[in-house]
C-alpha positions as CSV (number, residue, x, y, z in Angstrom):
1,X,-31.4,-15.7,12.5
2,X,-30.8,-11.8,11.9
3,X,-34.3,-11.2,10.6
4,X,-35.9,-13.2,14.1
5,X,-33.3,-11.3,16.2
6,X,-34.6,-7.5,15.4
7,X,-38.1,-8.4,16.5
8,X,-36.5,-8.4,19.8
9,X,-35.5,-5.2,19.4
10,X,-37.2,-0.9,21.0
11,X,-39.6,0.1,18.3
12,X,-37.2,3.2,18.5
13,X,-33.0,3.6,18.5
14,X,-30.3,0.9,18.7
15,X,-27.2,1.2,20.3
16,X,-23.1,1.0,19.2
17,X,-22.8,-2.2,21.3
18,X,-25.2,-3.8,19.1
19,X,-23.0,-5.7,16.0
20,X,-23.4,-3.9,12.7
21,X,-25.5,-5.8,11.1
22,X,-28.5,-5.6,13.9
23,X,-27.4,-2.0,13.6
24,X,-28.1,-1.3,10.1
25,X,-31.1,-3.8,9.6
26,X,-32.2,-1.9,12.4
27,X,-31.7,1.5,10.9
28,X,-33.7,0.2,7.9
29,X,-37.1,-1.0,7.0
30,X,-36.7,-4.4,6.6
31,X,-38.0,-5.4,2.4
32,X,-38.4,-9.2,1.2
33,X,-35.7,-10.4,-0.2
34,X,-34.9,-10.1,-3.7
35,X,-36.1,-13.1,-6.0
36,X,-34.2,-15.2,-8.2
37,X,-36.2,-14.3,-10.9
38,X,-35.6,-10.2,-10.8
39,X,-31.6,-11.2,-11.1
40,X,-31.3,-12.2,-14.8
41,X,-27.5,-12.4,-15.5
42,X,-28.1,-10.6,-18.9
43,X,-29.7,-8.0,-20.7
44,X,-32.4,-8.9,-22.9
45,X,-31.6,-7.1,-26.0
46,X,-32.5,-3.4,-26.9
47,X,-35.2,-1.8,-28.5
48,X,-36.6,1.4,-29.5
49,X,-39.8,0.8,-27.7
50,X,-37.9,-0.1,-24.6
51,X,-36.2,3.1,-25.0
52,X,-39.4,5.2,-25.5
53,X,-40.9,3.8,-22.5
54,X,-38.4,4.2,-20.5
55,X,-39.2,5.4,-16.6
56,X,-36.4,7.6,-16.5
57,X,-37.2,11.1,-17.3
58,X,-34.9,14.1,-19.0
59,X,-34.7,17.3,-16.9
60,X,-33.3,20.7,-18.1
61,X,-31.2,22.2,-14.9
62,X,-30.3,25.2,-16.7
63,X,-32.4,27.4,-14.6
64,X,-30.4,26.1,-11.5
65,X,-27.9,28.5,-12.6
66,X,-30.0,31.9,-13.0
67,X,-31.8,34.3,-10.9
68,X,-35.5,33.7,-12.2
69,X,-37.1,32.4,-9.2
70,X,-40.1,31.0,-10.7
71,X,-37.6,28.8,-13.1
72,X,-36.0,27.7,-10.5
73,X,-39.0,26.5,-8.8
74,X,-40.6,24.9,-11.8
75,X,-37.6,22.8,-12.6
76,X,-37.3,21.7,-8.7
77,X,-40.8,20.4,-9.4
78,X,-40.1,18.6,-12.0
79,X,-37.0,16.9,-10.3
80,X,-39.6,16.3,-6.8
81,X,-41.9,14.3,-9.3
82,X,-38.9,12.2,-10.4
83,X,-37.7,11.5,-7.1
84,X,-41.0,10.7,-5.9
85,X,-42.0,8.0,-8.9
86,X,-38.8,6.5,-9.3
87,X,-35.6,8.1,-7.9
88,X,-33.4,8.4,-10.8
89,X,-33.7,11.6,-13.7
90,X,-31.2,12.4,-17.0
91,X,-30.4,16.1,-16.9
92,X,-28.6,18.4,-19.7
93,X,-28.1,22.2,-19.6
94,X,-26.2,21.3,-16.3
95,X,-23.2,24.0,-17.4
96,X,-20.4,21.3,-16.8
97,X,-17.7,22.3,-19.2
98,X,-16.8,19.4,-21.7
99,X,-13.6,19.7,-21.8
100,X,-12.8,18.7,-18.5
101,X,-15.9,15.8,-19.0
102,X,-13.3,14.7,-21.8
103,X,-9.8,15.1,-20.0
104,X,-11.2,13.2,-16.6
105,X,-12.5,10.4,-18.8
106,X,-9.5,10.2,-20.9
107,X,-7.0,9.9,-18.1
108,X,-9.4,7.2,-16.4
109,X,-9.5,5.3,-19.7
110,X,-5.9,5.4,-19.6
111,X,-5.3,4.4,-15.7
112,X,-7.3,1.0,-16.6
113,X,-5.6,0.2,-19.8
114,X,-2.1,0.2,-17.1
115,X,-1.0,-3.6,-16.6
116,X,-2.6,-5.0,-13.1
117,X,0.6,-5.0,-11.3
118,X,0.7,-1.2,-11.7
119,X,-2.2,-0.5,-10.9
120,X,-2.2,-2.2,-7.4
121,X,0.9,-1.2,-6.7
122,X,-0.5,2.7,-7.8
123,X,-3.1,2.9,-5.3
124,X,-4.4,0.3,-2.9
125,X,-7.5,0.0,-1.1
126,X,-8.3,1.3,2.1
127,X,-11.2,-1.0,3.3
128,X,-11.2,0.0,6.6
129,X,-10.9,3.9,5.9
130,X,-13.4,4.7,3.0
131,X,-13.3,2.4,0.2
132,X,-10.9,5.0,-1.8
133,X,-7.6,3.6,-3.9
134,X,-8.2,0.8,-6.5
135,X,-10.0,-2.5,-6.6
136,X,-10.1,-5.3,-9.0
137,X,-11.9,-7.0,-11.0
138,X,-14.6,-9.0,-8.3
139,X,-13.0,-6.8,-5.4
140,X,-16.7,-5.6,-4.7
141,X,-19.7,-7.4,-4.1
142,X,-23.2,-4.2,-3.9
143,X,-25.1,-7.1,-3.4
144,X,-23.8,-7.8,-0.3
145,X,-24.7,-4.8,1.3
146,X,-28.3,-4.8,0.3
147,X,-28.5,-8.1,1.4
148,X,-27.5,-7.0,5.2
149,X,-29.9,-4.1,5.1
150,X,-32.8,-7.0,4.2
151,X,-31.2,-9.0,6.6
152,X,-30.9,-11.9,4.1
153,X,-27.2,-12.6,4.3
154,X,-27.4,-16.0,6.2
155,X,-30.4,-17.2,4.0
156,X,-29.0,-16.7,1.2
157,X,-26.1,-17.8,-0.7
158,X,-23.0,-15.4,-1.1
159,X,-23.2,-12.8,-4.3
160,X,-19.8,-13.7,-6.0
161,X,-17.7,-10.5,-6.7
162,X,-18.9,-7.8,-9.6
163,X,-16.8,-8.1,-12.7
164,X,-15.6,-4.6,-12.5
165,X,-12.2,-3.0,-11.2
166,X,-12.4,0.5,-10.0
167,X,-10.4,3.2,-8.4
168,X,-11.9,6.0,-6.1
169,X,-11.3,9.6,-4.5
170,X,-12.6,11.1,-1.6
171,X,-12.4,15.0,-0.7
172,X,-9.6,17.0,-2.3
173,X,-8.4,17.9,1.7
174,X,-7.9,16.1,4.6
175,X,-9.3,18.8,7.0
176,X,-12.5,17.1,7.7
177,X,-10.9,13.5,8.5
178,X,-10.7,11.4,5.2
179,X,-7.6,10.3,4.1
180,X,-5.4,11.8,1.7
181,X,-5.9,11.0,-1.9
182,X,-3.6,8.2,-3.3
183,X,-3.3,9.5,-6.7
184,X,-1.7,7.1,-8.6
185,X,1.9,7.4,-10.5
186,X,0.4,7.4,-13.9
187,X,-0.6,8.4,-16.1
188,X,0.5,11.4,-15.9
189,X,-2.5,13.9,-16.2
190,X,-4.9,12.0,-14.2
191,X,-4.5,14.3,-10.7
192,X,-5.3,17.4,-12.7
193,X,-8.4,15.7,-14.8
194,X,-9.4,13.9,-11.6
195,X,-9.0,17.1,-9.8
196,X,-11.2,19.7,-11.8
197,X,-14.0,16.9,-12.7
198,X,-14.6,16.5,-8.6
199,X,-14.8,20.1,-8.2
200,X,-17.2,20.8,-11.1
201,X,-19.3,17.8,-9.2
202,X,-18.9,19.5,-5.8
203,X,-20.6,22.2,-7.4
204,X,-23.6,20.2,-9.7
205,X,-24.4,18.4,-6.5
206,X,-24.3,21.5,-4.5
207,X,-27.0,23.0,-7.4
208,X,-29.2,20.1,-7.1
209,X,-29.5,19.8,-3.5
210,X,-30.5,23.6,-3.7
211,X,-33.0,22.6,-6.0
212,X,-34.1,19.3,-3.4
213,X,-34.7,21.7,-0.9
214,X,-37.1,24.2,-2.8
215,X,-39.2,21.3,-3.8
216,X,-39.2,20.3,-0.2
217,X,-40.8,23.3,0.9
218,X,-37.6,24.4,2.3
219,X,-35.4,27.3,2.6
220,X,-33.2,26.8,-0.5
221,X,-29.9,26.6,1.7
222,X,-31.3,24.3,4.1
223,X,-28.9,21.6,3.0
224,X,-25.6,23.8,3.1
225,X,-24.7,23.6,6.8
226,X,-24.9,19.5,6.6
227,X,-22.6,19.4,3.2
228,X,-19.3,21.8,4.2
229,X,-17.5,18.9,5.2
230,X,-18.5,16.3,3.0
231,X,-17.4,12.9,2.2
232,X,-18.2,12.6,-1.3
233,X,-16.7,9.8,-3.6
234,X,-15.5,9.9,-7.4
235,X,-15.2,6.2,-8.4
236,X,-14.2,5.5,-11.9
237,X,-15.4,2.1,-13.2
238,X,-13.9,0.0,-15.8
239,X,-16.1,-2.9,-17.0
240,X,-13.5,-4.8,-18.8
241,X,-14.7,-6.0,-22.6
242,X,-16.0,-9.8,-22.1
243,X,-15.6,-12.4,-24.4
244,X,-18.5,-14.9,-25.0
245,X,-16.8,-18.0,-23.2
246,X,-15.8,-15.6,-20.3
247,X,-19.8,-14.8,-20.0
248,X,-20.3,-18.9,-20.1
249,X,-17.8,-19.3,-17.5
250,X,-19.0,-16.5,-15.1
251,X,-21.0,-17.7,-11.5
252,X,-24.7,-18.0,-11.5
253,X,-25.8,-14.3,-10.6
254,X,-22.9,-12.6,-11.7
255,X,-23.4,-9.1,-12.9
256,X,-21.5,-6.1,-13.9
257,X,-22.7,-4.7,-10.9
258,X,-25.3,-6.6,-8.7
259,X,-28.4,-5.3,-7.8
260,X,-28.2,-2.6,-4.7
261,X,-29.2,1.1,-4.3
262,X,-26.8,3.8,-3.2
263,X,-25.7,4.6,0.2
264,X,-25.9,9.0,0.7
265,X,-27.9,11.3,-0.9
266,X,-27.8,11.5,-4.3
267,X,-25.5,9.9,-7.2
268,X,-24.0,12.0,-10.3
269,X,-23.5,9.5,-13.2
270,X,-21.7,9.9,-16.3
271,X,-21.7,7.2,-18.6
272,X,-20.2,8.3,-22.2
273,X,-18.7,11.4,-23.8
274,X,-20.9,13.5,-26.3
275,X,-18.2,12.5,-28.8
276,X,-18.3,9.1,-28.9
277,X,-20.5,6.6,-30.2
278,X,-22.1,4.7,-27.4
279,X,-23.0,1.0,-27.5
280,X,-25.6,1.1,-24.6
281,X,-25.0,0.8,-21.0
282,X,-26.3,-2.2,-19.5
283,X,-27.5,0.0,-16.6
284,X,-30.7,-1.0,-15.4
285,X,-33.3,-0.2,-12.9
286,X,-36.4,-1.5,-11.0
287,X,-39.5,-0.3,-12.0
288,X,-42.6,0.1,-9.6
289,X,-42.0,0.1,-5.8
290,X,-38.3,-1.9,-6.2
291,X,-39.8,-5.0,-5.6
292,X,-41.1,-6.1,-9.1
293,X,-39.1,-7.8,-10.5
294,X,-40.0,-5.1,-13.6
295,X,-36.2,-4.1,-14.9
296,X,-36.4,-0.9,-17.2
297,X,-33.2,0.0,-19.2
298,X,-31.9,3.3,-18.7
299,X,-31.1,5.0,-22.0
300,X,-28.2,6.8,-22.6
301,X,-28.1,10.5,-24.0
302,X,-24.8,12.2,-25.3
303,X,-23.8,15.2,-22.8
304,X,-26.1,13.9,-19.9
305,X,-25.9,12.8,-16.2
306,X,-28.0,10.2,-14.7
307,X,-29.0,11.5,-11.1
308,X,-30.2,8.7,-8.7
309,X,-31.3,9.2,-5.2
310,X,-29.4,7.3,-2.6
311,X,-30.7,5.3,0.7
312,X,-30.2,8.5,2.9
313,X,-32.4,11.0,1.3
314,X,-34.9,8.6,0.7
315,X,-35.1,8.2,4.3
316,X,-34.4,12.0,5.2
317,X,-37.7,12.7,3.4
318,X,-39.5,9.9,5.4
319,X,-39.6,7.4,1.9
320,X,-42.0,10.6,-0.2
321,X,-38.6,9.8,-2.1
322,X,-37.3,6.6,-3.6
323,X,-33.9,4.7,-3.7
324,X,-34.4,2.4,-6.4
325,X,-32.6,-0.8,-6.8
326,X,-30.1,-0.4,-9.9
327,X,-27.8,-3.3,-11.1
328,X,-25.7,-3.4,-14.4
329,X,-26.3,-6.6,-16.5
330,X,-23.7,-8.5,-18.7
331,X,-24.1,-8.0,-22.6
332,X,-25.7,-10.7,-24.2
333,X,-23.1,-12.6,-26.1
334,X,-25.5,-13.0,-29.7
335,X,-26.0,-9.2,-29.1
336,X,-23.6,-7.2,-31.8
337,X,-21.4,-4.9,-30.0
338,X,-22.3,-5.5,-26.4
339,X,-18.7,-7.4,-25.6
340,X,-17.2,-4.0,-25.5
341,X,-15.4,-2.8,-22.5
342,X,-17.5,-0.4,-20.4
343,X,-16.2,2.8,-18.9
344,X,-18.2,5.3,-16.3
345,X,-17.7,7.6,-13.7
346,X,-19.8,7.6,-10.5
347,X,-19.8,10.5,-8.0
348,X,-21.3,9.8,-5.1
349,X,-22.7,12.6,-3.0
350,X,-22.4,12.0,1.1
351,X,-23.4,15.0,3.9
352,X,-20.9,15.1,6.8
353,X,-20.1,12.2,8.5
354,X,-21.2,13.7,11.7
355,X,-24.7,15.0,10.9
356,X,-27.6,13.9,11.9
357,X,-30.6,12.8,9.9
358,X,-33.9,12.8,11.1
359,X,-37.1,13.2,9.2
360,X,-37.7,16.5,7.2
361,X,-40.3,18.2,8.9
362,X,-42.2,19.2,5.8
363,X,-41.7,15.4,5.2
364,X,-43.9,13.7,8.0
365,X,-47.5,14.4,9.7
366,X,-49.9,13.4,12.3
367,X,-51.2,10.8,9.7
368,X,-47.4,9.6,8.4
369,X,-45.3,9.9,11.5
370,X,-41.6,9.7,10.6
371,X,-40.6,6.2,9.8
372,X,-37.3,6.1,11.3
373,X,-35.2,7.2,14.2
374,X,-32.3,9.6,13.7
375,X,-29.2,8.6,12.2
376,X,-25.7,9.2,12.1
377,X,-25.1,9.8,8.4
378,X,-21.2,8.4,8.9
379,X,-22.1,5.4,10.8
380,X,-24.9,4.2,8.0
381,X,-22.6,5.1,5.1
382,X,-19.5,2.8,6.6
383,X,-21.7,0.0,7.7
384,X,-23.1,0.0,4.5
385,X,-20.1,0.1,2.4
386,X,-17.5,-2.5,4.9
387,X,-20.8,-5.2,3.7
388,X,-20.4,-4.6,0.3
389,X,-16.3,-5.2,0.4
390,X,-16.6,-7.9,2.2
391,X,-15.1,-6.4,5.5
392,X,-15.6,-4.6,8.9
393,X,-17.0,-6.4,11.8
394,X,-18.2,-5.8,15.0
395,X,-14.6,-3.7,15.8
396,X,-15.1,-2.0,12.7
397,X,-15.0,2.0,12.6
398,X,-18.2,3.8,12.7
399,X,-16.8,6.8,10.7
C-alpha cells in the first residue's frame, strides 16, 4: 500500500524515478483521510447567523494601490492574519474595472449556453499539457488529487466526476512554454473579454503577492523574480441548473466540486456580478485545522473576490499559512431557488514552472525547522492536476 511504501522512504528528497504518486505523497505531509461524514452531498440550508459567523473575513486592498507605506503595511497585516487562521479572505476596493468583470462573464455565460457538440469541437482538452481547453460535465474529479496527496487512493473508493463543465486559459504567450490558447469559435467576443479579465488578474495577483511579502517580513518584490514567467490559469465554471430527480439520481458523494485545496499560490475567485441578484454559492470551506469535519459557508458579497491560499504557499511559508479544504455542495432540492445554474470564474495563480520552493527564511527557526524539502513548483503543480483528471502516469510530463 502507498501510505506503508513512503515509510520506506530518506527523511529528506525523492527522486524522478520514483512513480508520481510516491513523488507527491512524498512532497506532502501525509493528513488522515477525509471522513464520510465531512462529505455531505448537500448544503444544509442558509441562514443569517450562518452568514454572520462566517470564518471568512472582508479585506479593503485599496491601499495596495497607493504610496502610503504604513497603509500598505496595515492591510498586509490584516491579509497575514487571514492566511494564518484560515486561508481564504473577501476583498473590495481591489480597482478592477467592472466593465470588463461584466463583459468576461457575459461571454462565458454565453460559451456554456453553446450546444455540447460545439463546445467540444471549440476547444478540447489538453490533459497531458495543462489542463487548458474545455471539459464536461464529470470531466474532473478535485477529489482525486487530494486523495493521492493523502495517499488514500487505493483505500478508498473512486470520487465519481464533479457535475461541472469548464473551459480554461493559460498565459496570453507562448514564450515561456505553455501552449497556445485554444480560444474557441464563438461567441464572438469572448477572446477580447477573456483577454482583458486575465490581464486585470495578472495584475490583482501581482498586488497581493506584494502585499504576502510585506507581511512576510520581506522585501516587497521578493516574489517578482519567481512570477515573470508564470503559468497562471483562468477557468470558467458552469454548474449547470439541476433539477430535483437529477440530485436523486446523482452518485453517493457527488458534489459540484469535491472537496480539495488548490495547487499554487493563491486563487482569485469571482462568483457573481454586482448587478445581479445572487442566489448563494454553495461554496464551502473547512473550518479549524481542515480536518473537522466543521463546513462554514462562504458568503457572497456583490463586487468582491474570494482569495484562497493554495497548497504551494502554504508550504513556502513552512504551514504559518493554510490551504484549506474547499468543496462546492449541490443545492438542496426543498431549498427555493437553489436549482439554479451556477456560473464562476477561477484564476488560479502559479510561479514559474521552473522555480524552486524552499522554506521562506523568515518562515522557519531553530525550534520549527522547515517542514519540507525543496520543490519544483512545475513538477508539484502537474502531478497534482494529471490526479485530478484522471490521467498521467509514471511517463507522464513533469512540466
Amino acid at each position: 500500500m502507498l501510505s506503508g511504501d513512503l515509510k520506506q522512504l530518506p527523511e529528506l528528497g525523492y527522486t524522478l524515478s520514483m512513480p508520481p504518486q510516491q513523488r507527491l505523497a512524498h512532497a506532502c505531509r501525509l493528513q488522515p483521510p477525509l471522513s464520510a461524514a465531512a462529505a455531505p452531498r448537500s448544503a444544509p440550508a442558509p441562514s443569517r447567523a450562518a452568514a454572520d459567523a462566517s470564518p471568512i473575513p472582508s479585506i479593503d486592498v485599496g491601499a495596495l494601490f497607493g504610496d502610503d507605506a504604513d497603509a500598505k503595511m496595515r492591510t498586509a497585516q490584516e491579509i497575514a492574519v487571514a492566511c494564518e487562521e484560515i486561508g481564504f479572505f473577501s476583498i473590495h476596493n481591489h480597482g478592477v474595472p467592472t466593465e470588463i468583470v461584466e463583459a468576461a462573464w457575459q461571454q462565458t455565460a454565453a460559451f456554456f449556453a453553446l450546444p455540447e457538440a460545439t463546445k467540444q469541437q471549440a476547444a478540447l482538452m489538453i490533459a497531458d499539457v495543462y489542463d487548458y481547453g474545455y471539459s464536461p460535465l464529470g470531466g474532473e474529479t478535485l477529489a482525486a488529487g487530494k486523495q493521492l496527496e493523502l495517499g488514500t487512493e487505493q483505500e478508498q473508493e473512486p470520487a465519481p466526476g464533479d457535475l461541472k463543465e469548464m473551459f480554461a486559459i493559460g498565459p496570453l504567450t507562448d514564450a515561456f512554454g505553455a501552449p497556445p490558447v485554444q480560444w474557441p469559435v464563438a461567441p464572438a467576443g469572448i477572446r477580447p473579454a477573456l483577454t482583458s479579465y486575465y490581464r486585470e488578474m495578472e495584475k490583482l495577483s501581482s498586488a497581493l503577492l506584494r502585499a504576502f511579502a510585506l507581511a512576510l517580513e520581506l522585501p516587497e518584490a521578493w516574489f517578482e523574480d519567481k512570477i515573470d514567467r508564470h503559468m497562471c490559469s483562468l477557468r470558467t465554471l458552469s454548474y449547470p441548473e439541476l433539477e430535483a430527480e437529477s440530485l436523486e439520481r446523482s452518485a453517493p458523494g457527488q458534489l459540484r466540486a469535491s472537496a480539495h485545496t488548490d495547487y499554487g499560490t493563491l486563487t482569485l475567485l469571482l462568483q457573481g456580478l454586482e448587478s445581479e441578484a445572487h442566489s448563494g454559492s454553495g461554496l464551502q470551506v473547512m473550518a479549524g485545522d481542515g480536518r473537522s469535519g466543521d463546513w462554514r459557508d462562504v458568503p457572497y458579497t456583490p463586487g468582491s473576490f474570494v482569495v484562497n491560499l493554495g497548497d504551494l504557499m502554504s508550504r513556502w511559508t513552512n504551514e504559518r499559512w493554510v490551504s484549506t479544504l474547499h468543496r462546492v455542495v449541490l443545492p438542496r432540492p426543498e431549498q427555493p431557488g437553489s436549482l439554479t445554474r451556477r456560473q464562476s470564474m477561477a484564476f488560479f495563480h502559479n510561479i514559474n514552472m521552473d522555480a524552486n520552493v524552499e522554506c521562506i527564511p523568515s518562515c522557519s527557526s531553530a525550534e520549527d525547522p522547515p517542514h519540507f524539502p525543496p520543490i519544483v513548483a512545475g513538477e508539484f503543480l502537474m502531478m497534482k492536476h494529471h490526479a485530478s483528471t484522471g490521467g498521467g502516469g509514471e511517463d507522464s510530463p513533469a512540466a
